[in-house]
Steps between C-alpha positions, in 0.01 A plus 500: 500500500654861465810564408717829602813588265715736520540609109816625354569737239465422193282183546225518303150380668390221349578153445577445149627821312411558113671761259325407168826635350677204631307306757716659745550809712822456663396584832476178768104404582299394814593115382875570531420581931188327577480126414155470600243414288141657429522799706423835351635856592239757709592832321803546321865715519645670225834323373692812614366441874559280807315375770203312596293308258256242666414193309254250572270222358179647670273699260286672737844559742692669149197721459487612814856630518503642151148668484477884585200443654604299755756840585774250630776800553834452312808620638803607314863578572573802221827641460487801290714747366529842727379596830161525572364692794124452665370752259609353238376167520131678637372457154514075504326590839219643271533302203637623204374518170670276249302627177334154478389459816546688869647274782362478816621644808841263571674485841864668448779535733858570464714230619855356609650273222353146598751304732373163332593678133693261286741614231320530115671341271547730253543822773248770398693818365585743717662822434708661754333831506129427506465318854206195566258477725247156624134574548246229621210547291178294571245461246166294469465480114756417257491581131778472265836673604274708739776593822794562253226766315402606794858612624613648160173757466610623923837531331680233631582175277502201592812311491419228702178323571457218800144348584536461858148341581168411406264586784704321772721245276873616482760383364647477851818228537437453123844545335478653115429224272357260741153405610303361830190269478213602763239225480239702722372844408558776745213682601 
């Protein structure tokens, strides 16, 4: 069984949530969308991000999707602060060196606000002399906070991060906070 949700913001990706201050951490869990039992996320999103997250109860199926190796591409809807042009965004082209480690080349392109965009709840700040601007960016690995570091050493920060897809699962006709059960894998 696979799973596709579409994650709010400020969900946090797991099922039970633990702050050893107080057993709690105030944000709403995978448990409070998706009352299925014994299915694991492939890969995870930050709190602060929205988007596809793929759960499933087959092992080999999780690794698959969450494994670099396997180079299943990631797409991302990025609103970020400013206006880049082509030249600017040539160094995610590259890869860009993040101190810790250099990405790989990603796939960037400047694009329309998504028609399908729902309204984030809270808005992201804006401030009325610094414009936005949506890339697509399309990546095949995925380490921790990776596309919002990637944006913010071009020059750009990210003020809103969207996983479109994983390979060719979208979140498609999935409405924020809601979820779609696919019983057969597609190839």
């Amino acid at each position: 069984m696979i799973i596709l949700f579409n994650k709010p913001f400020n969900v946090v990706c797991q099922f039970s949530a633990h702050d050893p201050r107080n057993g709690k951490t105030g944000h709403p869990t995978l448990k409070d969308f998706i009352p299925i039992s014994d299915v694991y996320a492939a890969g995870r999103l930050d709190t602060d991000s929205e988007g596809l997250l793929i759960l499933t109860d087959d092992g080999m199926l999780q690794h698959r999707l969450s494994d670099p190796k396997h180079k299943e591409f990631k797409t991302y809807w990025v609103q970020v602060e400013g206006a880049p042009t082509n030249d600017d965004l040539e160094p995610l082209r590259q890869g860009v060196d993040l101190t810790d480690f250099i990405t790989k080349p990603a796939q960037v392109r400047l694009i329309s606000e998504p028609d399908s965009l729902w309204p984030r709840s809270p808005p992201i700040r804006e401030r009325k002399a610094i414009p936005t601007s949506w890339l697509e960016i399309k990546i095949s690995e995925g380490k921790n906070r990776q596309v919002r570091r990637m944006t913010a050493k071009i020059g750009f920060p990210t003020l809103r991060l969207i996983r479109y897809a994983i390979g060719q699962y979208t979140i498609d006709g999935i409405q924020n906070g809601q979820h779609k059960v696919i019983d057969q894998v597609i190839k």
